[in-house]
C-alpha positions in Angstrom: 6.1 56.4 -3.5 8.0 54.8 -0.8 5.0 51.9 0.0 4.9 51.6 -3.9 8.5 50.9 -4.3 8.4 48.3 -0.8 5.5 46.1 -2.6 7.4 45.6 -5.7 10.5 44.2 -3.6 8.4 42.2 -1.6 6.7 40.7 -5.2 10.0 40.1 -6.6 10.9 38.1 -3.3 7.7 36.0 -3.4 8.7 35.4 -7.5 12.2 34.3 -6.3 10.9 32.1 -3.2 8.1 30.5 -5.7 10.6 30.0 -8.2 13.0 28.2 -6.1 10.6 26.0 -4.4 8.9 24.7 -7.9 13.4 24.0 -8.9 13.8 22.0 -6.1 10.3 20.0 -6.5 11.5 19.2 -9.8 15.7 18.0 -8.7 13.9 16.0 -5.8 11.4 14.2 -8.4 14.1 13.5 -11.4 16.4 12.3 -8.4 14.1 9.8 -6.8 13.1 8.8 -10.7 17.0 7.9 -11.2 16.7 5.6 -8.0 15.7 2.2 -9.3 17.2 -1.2 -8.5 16.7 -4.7 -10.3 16.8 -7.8 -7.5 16.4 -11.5 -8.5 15.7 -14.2 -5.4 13.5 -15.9 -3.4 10.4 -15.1 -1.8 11.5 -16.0 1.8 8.0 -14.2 3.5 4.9 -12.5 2.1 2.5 -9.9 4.3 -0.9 -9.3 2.3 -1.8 -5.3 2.2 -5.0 -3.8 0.9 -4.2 -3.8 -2.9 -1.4 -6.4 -3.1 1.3 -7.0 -0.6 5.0 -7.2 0.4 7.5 -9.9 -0.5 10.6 -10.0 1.2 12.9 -11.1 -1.6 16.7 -12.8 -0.8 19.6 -12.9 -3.1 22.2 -15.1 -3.6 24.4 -13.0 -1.8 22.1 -13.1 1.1 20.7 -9.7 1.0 17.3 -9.0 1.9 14.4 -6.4 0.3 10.9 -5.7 0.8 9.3 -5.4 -2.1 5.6 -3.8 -2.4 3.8 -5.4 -4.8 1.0 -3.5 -5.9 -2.0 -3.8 -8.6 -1.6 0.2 -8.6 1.4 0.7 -9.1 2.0 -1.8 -11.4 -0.9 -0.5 -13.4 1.1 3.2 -13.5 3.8 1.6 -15.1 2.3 -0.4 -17.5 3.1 -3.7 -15.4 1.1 -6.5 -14.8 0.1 -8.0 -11.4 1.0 -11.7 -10.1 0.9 -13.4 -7.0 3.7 -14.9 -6.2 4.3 -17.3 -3.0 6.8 -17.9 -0.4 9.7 -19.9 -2.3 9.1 -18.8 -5.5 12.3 -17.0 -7.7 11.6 -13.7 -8.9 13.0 -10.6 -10.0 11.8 -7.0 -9.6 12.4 -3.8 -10.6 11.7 -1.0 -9.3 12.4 2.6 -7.4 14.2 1.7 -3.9 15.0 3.5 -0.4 16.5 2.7 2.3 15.5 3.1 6.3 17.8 4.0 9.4 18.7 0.8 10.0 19.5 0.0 6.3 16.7 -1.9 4.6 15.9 -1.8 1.3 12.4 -1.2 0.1 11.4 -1.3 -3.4 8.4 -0.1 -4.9 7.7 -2.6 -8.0 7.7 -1.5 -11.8 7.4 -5.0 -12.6 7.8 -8.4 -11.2 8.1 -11.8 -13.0 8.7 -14.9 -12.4 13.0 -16.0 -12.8 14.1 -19.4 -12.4 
């Protein structure tokens, strides 16, 4: 009776731990989803990747991001892919983080040409 009664707790903790684990997957995903970021500038440097590449974007304020700019991900979000060169305007929207030492990246939703 004893061994009977010691596997149900330990079920009930596994339920609870499960549980938990799946809430926090959830908060972590609607919190990153809440993280996007619109920036307009120029294209002051562009490093090709495998399925697009990565524009480093400047504002009028002077602030810098790396944008990826992606034929995937653009595709997930019902975006279209361009290629854009160094000096062009554009703006981009997308989810953002940041590093250690405080640049901004930004995966791109969409990108188009501004100016």
């Amino acid at each position: 009776m004893k061994h009977l009664f010691i596997s149900i707790g330990l079920l009930m903790a596994l339920g609870a731990v499960v549980s938990c684990n799946h809430q926090k997957k959830a908060a972590a995903t609607q919190a990153a989803a809440q993280k996007e970021i619109e920036v307009t500038g120029e294209i002051i440097k562009i490093e090709n990747g495998k399925d697009g590449y990565m524009a480093t974007v400047k504002d009028k304020s002077g602030t810098s991001y790396l944008v990826t700019i992606s034929m995937i991900n653009l595709q997930k979000s019902g975006g279209s892919f361009n290629r854009f060169e160094v000096g062009q305007i554009i703006k981009a929207k997308g989810t953002f983080w940041k590093d250690h030492t405080g640049n901004t990246y930004i995966t791109a939703k969409s990108v188009a040409a501004a100016g």
